[in-house]
Structure formats: C-alpha cells, structure tokens
VEXFIRO-119833 format. One record per residue (C-alpha): residue number from 0; residue in one letter; x, y, z. Coordinates in pm, 1 decimal, decimal comma, always signed. Example, Ala and Ser with C-alpha at 12.3 -4.5 7.8 and 13.67 -1.06 7.14 Angstrom:
BEGIN
[rec 0 A [+1230,0 -450,0 +780,0]]
[rec 1 S [+1367,0 -106,0 +714,0]]
END
This chain:
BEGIN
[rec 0 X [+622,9 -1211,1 -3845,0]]
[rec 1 X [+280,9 -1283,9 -3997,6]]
[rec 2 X [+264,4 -1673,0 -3868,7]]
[rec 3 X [+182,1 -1940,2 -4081,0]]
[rec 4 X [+183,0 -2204,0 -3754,6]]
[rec 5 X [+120,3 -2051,4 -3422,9]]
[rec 6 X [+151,7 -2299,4 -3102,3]]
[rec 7 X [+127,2 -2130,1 -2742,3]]
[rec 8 X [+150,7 -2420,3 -2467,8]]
[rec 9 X [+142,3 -2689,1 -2715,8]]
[rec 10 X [-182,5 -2564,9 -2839,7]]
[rec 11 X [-229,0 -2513,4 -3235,8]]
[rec 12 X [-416,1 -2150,5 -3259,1]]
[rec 13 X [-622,1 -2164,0 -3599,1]]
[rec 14 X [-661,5 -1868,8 -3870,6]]
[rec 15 X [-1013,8 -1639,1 -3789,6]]
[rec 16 X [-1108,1 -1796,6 -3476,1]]
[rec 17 X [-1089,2 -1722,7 -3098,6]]
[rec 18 X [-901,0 -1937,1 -2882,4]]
[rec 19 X [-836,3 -1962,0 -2490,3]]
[rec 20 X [-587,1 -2124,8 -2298,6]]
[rec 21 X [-398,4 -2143,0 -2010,0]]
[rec 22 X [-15,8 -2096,9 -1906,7]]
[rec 23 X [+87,7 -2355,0 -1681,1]]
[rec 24 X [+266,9 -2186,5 -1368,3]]
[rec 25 X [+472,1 -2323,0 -1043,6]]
[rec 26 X [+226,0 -2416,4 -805,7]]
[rec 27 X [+123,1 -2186,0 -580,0]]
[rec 28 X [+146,8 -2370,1 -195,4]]
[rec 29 X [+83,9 -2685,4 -420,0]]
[rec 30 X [-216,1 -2556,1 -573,0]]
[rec 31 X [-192,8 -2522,0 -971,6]]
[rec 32 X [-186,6 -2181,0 -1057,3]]
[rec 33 X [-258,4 -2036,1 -1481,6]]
[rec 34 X [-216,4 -1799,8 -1683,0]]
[rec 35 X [-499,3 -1719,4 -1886,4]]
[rec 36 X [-465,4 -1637,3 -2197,4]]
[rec 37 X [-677,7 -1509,9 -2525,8]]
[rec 38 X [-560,5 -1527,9 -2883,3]]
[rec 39 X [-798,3 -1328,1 -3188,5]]
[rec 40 X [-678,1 -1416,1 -3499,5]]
[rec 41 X [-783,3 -1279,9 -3822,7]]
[rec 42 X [-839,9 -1472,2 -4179,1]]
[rec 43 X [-603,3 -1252,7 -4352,9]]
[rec 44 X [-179,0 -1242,9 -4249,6]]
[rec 45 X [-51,2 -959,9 -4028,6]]
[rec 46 X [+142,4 -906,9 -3758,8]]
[rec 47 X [+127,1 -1098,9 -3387,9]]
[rec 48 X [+90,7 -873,4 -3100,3]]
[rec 49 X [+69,9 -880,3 -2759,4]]
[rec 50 X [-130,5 -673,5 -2484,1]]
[rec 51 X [-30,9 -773,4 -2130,3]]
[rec 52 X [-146,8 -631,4 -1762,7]]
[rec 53 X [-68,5 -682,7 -1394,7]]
[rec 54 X [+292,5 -782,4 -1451,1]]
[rec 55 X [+279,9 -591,3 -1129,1]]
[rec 56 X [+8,3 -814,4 -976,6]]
[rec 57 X [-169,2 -472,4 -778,8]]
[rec 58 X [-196,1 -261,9 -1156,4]]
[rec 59 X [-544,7 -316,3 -1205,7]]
[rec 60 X [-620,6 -86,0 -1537,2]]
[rec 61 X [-441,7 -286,7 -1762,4]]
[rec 62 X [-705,4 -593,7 -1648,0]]
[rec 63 X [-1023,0 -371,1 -1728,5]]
[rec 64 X [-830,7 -168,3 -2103,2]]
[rec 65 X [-857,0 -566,1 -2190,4]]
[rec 66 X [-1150,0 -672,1 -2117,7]]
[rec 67 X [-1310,8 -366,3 -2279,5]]
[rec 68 X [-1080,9 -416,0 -2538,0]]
[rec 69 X [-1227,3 -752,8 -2565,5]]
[rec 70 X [-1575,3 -666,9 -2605,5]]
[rec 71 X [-1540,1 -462,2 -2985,6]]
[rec 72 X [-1661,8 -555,5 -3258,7]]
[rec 73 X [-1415,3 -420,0 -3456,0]]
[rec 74 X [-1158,5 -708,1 -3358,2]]
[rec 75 X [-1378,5 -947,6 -3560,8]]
[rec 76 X [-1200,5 -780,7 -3908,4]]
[rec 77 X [-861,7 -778,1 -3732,2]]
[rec 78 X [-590,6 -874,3 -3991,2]]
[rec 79 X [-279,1 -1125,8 -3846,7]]
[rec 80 X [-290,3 -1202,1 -3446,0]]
[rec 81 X [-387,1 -1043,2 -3124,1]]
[rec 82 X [-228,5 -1193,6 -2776,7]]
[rec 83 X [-449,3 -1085,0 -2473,7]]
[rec 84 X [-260,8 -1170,3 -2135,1]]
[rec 85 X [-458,5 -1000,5 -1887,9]]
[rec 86 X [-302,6 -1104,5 -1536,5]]
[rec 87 X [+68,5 -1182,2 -1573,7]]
[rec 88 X [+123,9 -1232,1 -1228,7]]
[rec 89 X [-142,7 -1385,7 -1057,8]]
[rec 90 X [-3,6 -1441,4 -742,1]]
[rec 91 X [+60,9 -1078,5 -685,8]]
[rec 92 X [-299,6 -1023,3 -777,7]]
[rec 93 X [-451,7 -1269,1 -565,2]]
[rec 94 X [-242,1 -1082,8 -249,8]]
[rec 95 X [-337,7 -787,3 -367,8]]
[rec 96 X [+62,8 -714,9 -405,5]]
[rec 97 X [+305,0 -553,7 -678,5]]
[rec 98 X [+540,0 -836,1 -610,9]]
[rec 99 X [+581,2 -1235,2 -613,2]]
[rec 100 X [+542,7 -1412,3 -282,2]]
[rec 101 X [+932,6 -1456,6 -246,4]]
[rec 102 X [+869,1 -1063,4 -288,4]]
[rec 103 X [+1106,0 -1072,7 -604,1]]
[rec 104 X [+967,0 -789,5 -914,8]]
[rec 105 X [+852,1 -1034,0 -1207,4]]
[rec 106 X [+989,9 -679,2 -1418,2]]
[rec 107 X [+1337,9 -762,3 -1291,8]]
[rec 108 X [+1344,3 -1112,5 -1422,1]]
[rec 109 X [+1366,8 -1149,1 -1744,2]]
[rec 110 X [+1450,1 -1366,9 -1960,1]]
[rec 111 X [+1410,5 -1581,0 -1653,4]]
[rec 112 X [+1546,3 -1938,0 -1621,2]]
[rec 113 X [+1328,6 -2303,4 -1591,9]]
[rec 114 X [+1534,0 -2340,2 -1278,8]]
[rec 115 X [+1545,6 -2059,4 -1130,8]]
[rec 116 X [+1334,1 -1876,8 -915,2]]
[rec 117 X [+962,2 -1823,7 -916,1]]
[rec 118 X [+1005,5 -1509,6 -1081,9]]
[rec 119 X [+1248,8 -1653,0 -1325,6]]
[rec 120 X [+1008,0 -1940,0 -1399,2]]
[rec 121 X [+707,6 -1722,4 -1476,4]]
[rec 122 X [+915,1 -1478,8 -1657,9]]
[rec 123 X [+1091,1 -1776,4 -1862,2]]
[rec 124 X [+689,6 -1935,8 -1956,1]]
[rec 125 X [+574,8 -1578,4 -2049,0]]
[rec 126 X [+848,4 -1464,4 -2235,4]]
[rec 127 X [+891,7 -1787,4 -2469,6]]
[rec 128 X [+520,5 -1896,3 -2508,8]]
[rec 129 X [+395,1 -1520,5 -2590,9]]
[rec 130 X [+628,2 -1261,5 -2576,8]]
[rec 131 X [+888,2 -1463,1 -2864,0]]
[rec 132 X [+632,0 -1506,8 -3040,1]]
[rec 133 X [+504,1 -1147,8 -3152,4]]
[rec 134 X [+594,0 -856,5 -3317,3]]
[rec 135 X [+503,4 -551,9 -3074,5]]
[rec 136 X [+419,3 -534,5 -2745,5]]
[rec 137 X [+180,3 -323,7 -2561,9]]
[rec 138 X [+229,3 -356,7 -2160,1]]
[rec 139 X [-37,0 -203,7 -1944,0]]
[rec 140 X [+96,7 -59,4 -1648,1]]
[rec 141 X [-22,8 +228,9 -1292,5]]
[rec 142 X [+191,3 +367,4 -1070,9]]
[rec 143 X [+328,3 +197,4 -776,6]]
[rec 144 X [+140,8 +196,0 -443,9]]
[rec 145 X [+70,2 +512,5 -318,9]]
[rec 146 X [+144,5 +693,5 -610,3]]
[rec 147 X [-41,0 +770,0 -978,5]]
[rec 148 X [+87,9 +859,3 -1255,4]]
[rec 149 X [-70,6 +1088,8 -1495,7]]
[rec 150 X [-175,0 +833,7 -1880,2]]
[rec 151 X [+178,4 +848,9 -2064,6]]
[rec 152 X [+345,4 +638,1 -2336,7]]
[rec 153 X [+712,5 +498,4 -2257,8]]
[rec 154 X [+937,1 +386,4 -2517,8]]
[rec 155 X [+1244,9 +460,2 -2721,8]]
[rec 156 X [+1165,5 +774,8 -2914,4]]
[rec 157 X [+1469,2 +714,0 -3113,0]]
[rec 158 X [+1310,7 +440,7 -3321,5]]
[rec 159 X [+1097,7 +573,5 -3557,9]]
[rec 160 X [+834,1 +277,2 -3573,5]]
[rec 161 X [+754,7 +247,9 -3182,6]]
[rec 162 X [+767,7 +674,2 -3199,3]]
[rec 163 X [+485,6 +673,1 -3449,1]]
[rec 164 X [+293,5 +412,1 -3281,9]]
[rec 165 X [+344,3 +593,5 -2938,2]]
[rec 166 X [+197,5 +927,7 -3085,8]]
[rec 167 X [-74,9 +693,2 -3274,3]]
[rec 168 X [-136,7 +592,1 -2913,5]]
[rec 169 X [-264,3 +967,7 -2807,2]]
[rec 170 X [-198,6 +954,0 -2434,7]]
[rec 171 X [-127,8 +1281,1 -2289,5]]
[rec 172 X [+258,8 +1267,8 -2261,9]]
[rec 173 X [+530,6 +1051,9 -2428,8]]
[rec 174 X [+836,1 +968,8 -2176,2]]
[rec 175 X [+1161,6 +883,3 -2363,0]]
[rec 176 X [+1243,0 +615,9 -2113,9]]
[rec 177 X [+1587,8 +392,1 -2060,3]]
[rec 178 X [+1543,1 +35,2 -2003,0]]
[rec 179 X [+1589,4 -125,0 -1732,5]]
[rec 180 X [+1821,3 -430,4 -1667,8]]
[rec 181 X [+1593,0 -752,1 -1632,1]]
[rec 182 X [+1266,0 -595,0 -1763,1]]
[rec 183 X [+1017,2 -697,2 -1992,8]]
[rec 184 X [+1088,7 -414,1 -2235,5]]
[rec 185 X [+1475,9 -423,5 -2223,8]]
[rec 186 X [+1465,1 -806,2 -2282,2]]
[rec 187 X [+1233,7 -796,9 -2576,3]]
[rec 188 X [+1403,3 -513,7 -2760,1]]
[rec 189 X [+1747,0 -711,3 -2743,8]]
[rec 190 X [+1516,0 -1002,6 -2948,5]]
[rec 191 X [+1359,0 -719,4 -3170,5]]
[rec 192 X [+1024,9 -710,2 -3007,8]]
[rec 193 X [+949,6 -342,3 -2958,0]]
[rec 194 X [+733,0 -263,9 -2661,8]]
[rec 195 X [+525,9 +31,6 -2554,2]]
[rec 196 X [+437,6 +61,1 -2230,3]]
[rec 197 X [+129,0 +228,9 -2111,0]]
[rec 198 X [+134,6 +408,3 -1730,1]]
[rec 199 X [-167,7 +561,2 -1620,1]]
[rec 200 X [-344,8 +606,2 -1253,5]]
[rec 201 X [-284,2 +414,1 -924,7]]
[rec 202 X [-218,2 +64,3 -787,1]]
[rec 203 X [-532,9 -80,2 -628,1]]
[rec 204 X [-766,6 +148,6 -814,4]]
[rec 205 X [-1003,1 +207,5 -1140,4]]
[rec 206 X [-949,2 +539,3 -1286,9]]
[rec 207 X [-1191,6 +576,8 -1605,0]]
[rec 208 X [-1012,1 +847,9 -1789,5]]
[rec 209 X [-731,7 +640,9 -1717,1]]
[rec 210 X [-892,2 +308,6 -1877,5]]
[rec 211 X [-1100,4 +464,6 -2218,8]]
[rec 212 X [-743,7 +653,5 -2292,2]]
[rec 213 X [-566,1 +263,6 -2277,9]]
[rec 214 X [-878,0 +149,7 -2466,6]]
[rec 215 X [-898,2 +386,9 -2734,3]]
[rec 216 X [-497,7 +367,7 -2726,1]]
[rec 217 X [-475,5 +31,8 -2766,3]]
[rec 218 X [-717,4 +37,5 -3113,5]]
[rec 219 X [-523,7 +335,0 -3252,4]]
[rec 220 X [-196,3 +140,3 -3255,3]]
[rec 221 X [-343,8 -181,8 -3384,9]]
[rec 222 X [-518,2 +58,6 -3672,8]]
[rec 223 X [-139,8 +238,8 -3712,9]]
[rec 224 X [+36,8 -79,6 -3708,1]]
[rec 225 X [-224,8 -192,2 -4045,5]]
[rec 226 X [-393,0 -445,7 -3835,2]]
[rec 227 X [-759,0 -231,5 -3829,0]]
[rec 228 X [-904,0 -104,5 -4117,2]]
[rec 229 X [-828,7 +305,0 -4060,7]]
[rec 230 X [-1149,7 +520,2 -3966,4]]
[rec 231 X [-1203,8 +862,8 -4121,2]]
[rec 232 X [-1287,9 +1067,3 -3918,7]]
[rec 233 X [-1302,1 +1461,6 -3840,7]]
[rec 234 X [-1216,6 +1474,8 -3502,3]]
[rec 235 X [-891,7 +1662,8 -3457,5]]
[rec 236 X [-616,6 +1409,4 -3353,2]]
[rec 237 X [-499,1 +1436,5 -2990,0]]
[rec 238 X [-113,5 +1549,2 -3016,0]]
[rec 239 X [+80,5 +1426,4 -2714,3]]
[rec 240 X [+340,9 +1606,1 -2539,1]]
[rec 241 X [+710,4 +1455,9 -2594,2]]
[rec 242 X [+978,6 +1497,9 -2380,2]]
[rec 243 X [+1280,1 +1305,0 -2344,1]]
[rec 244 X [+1405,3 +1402,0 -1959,1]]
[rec 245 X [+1221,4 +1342,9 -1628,7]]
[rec 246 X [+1311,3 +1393,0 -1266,2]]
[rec 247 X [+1177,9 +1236,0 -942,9]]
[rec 248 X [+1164,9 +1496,4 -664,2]]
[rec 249 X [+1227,4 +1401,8 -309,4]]
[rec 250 X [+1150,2 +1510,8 +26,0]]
[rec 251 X [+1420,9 +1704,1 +180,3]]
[rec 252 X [+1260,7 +1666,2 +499,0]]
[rec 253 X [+987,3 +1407,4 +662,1]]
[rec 254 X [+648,4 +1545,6 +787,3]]
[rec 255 X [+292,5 +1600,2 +684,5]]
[rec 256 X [+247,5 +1718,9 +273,6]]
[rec 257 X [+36,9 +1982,9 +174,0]]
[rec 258 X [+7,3 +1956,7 -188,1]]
[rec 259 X [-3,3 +2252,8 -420,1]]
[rec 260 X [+21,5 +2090,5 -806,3]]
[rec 261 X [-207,5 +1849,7 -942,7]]
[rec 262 X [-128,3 +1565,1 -1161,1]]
[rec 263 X [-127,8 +1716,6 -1543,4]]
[rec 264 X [-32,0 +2087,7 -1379,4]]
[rec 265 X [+215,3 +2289,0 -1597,1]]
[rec 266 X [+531,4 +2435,6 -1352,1]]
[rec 267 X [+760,6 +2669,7 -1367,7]]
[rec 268 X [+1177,8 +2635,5 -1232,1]]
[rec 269 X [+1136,2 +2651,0 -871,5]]
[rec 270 X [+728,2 +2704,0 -832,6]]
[rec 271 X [+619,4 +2555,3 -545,7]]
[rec 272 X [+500,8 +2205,4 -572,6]]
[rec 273 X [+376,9 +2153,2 -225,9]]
[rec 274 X [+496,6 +2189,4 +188,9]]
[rec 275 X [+601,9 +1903,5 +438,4]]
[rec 276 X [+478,3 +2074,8 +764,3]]
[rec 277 X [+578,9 +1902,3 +1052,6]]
[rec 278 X [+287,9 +1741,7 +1276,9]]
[rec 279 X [+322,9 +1995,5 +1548,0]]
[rec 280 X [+285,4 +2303,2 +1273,6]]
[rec 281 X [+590,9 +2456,7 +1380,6]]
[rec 282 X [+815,8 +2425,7 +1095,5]]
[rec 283 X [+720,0 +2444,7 +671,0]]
[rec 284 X [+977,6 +2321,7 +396,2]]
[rec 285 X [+930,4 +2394,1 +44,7]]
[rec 286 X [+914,5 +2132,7 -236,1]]
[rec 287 X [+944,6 +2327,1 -538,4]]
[rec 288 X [+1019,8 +2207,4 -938,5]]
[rec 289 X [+1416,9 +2226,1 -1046,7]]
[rec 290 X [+1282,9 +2296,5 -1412,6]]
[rec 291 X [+980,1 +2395,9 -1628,4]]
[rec 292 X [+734,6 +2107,1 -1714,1]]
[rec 293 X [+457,6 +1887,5 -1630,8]]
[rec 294 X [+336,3 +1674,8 -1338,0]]
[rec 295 X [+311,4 +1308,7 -1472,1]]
[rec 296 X [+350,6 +1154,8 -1098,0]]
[rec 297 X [+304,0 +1212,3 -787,2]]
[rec 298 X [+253,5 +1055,0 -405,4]]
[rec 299 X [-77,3 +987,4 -276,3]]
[rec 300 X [-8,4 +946,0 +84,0]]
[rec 301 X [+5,7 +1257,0 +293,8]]
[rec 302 X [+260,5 +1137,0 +512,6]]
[rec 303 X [+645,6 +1122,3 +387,2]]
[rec 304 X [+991,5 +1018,6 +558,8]]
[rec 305 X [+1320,0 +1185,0 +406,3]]
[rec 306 X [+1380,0 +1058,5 +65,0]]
[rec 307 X [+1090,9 +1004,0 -20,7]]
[rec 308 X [+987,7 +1027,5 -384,6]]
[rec 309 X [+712,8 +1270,9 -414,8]]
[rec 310 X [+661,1 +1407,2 -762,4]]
[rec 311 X [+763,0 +1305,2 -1107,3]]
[rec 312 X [+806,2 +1624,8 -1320,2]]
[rec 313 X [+838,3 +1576,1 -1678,9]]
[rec 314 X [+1073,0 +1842,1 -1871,9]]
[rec 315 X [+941,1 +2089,2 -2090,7]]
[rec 316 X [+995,9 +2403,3 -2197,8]]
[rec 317 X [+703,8 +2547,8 -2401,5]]
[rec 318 X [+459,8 +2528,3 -2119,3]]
[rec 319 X [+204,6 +2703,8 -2313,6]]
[rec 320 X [+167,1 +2440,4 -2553,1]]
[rec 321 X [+174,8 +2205,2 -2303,9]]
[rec 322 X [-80,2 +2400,5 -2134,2]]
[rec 323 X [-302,3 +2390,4 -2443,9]]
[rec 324 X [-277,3 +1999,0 -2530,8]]
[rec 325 X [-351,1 +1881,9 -2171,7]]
[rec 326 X [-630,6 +2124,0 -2166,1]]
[rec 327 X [-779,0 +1957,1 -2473,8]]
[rec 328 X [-751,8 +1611,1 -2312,0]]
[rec 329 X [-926,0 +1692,0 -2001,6]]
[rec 330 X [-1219,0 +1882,5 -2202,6]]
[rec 331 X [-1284,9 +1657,6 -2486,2]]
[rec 332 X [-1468,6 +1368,6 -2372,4]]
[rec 333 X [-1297,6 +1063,3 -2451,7]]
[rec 334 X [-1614,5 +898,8 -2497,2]]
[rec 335 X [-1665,5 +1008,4 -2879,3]]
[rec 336 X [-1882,1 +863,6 -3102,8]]
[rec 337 X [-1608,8 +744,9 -3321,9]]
[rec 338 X [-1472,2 +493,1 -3042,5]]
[rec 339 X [-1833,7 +403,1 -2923,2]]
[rec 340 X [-2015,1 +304,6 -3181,9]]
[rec 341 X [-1753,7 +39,1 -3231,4]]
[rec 342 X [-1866,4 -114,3 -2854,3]]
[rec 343 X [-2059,0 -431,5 -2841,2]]
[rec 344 X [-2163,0 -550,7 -2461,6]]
[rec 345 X [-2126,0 -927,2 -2622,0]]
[rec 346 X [-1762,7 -1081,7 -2540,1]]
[rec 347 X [-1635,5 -1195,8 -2905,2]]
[rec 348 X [-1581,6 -1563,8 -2874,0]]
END
C-alpha cells in the first residue's frame, strides 16, 4: 500500500514520527469509552501494518507482546507504517470478560454496521479506521477461559506470502486454520488484508515464554515482510512444526480429570491423554488421542461435564521430528542476545 496520506479518526499521521490517538467508541453506560491507538511511521515508504490484542477483552498477552514491542529501538529505522491497537475491546477488558456487555463475540462481527449492535459498531470503527487501511495483520490472541493453548501461528498455509511470514514468525506450531464467518481474519482476507493470528497461553494470565515468542515473532515478520533491516546472525533458525488438521477431544463422560499429557507432549493413536474419575473414585474413563501428534490445547479446570472440550491435538505423523523441534524451543532460551540487545527500557515517542 505504501501510503502517501494516512488519516485514522480524522487525524493526519506524518512521515518518521510517532503519533497517538484515540478511537471514538459507543458509550459505555453513558460514559465515553476509546480506543487507543499508536501509529510508528518510518521516513522511507513501506508497507502499513497492524498488530492488535484483546479483541477478546480477557487475552491479556497480546497487551504486554505490544508494549514490549513498543519499547525497541529498532522500530526507530522501521521503513513504511506500524498500527499498534493494544485493547480492541475495552469493555471486555474492563469486566475482565472475553465478550461485549450484550455478551455478543466482537470476532463474530465483522464487518459490523454504524447501526447495528455494539459489537457491530466497534467492529465497523476498527475495521475501517485501521484494519482497511493496512497491508497485513498480526492479531494477538490466548486461549479461551479455562483453557491454554500451546504459542502457534494460524493462517492459510495455502498462500505462499502469509506461509513464509508464519514460518518467519518461529512459534512452535503452524495450524492451517479455516475462517470463520464474521471474524476479523475471514473479513480482511475477502478485502486482501492477510492476517496471522498469534495463540499462545491462557485468558486472565501472563505466560513469559508465551509473550518473548509474540515479541520476537512479531520483529521477525516485520524484518521478513522488508520493513526491518535483516540481522545476521548465527543462531540456527527455529523451524516450526506445520500441520494442516486438528481435532478437539471431548469428554465422553463428566467427572474429576486426571491429566496425563502436557501442553507441547508428542502422542501416539490412542495413548492415553488423561482419566475423568468420578468424585466418589468408583469408576475411571479413558481420554485417549484418535491420531499421532501434538498437544497445542488443553483444559485447565479439573472439573468437566459431558462434552466438554478437553484437548486440542494437532496432527502429525513424524513425531520424532516433532519431538526434536519442540525440544529445541523449550531448551533454547528465548532470551538471546540477538533479540536483547535490541531492548531499550525508554518508550519510543
């Protein structure tokens, strides 16, 4: 797109400088509610793209992978323009809740409509002031309440540029993921604005492998996407597993779980995953995996009703490989000196 002109919310955003603003919102019990956003853009042309968190107002790791992102250095050479939205639904945030008050998902409600719903209205602002605007996408997102999801990259593998950028990424496991109707990411592609969409830990919570994977993620895309200046380096690049099926496995039976596999474990076709006793210790059902592959979810909460999802295996069939690439993510540190030296505890303004 490299923008001449860029206006978000009436407000002209200069070449090399650093401007904040705010998205106007529906009132929240009469009380004005914002958006806040943060544009960084560079002297020379480039592309626009966005980084967005807590579309889900309870995903709280997308909020800190910005802020840290925020505070490098780095973005000072940045070529074209990066779109920081760090709480995209504030009211969910301020409840401390995934959803809107009306308890509609602002992911179901896109493109939205200026007179429809609360949802719709958000989703209309956010989609046409930033989203329209850009290039790529990068939405920061955890698993759902009571759940957490091990750091994995979902997007279209199919599409070569968003596949590069998703293995540029280097989280653990890239998902080959379907759209959904009324999301972010199926709205956007129809207007050619790829997405890639970051899940990693639990609602609620801070998970720090979880956050310097998004950080470090986030830089190796802008880098891949020519925005950063390329680092040598001779670190051996972290290869992701890919995998283009997954399955949700449910409880057969309510009851008390006793869990066997760990997020990140390797399993085989039916390997026990874990037991639902019942409270009384009387009875034990089996959960066990209906192929060979990888924990990349799972439940939380000991207690389950019938139907219940309770892990998210990810297919794959050379589970020594996979073995071998998750290993190296767990044992090299994340904080190398490559990413670190970068760091600067002073917020570019």
């Amino acid at each position: 797109m490299a923008q001449d002109d860029l206006v978000i919310n009436g407000v002209e955003i200069k070449r090399n400088s650093v401007t904040k603003l705010f998205l106007e919102m529906p009132k929240f019990y009469n009380t004005p509610t914002q958006i806040p956003v943060i544009v960084h853009r560079g002297k020379q042309k480039g592309p626009t793209v966005f980084v967005s968190a807590a579309i889900h107002g309870d995903e709280l790791n997308g909020i800190e992978i910005i802020r840290r992102v925020r505070k490098l250095k780095i973005l000072k050479t940045i070529k074209g323009t990066l779109i920081f939205v760090p709480i995209v639904n504030i009211y969910g945030m301020m409840t401390l809740s995934r959803y809107l008050p009306d308890r509609r998902d602002l992911n179901r409600s896109f493109p939205g409509s200026n007179k429809g719903s609360i949802a719709s209205r958000i989703a209309k602002t956010f989609f046409d002031e930033i989203v329209s605007k850009c290039d790529l996408g990068i939405d920061l997102h955890t698993a759902s309440i009571h759940k957490s999801n091990f750091p994995q990259i979902r997007t279209d593998i199919d599409n070569e540029f968003t596949y590069n950028l998703a293995k540029a990424f280097e989280a653990p496991v890239i998902l080959h993921f379907a759209i959904r109707d009324g999301s972010l990411r199926a709205v956007a592609q129809e207007q050619g604005v790829p997405i890639l969409l970051y899940e990693a830990g639990e609602a609620l919570r801070f998970d720090e492998k979880c956050i310097h994977i998004g950080v470090k993620g986030v830089i190796n895309v802008l880098r891949c996407n020519g925005m950063l200046k390329e680092k040598i380096s001779k670190k051996t690049k972290r290869n992701s597993i890919v995998t283009r099926n997954s399955k949700w496995i449910r409880a057969s039976q309510g009851g008390i779980i006793r869990t066997i596999k760990a997020l990140g474990d390797t399993v085989k076709t039916d390997e026990v995953l874990a037991y639902i006793d019942d409270p009384f210790g009387t009875q034990s059902f089996e959960i066990t995996s209906p192929f060979d592959g990888v924990v990349i979810g799972k439940s939380e909460i000991p207690l389950t009703q019938e139907g219940d999802a309770i892990f998210h295996i990810a297919k794959f069939r050379n589970l020594e490989d996979a073995e071998n690439k998750i290993e190296y993510f767990n044992e090299e540190p994340i904080e190398d000196s490559e990413f670190y030296e970068l760091n600067n505890e002073e917020v570019i303004e």
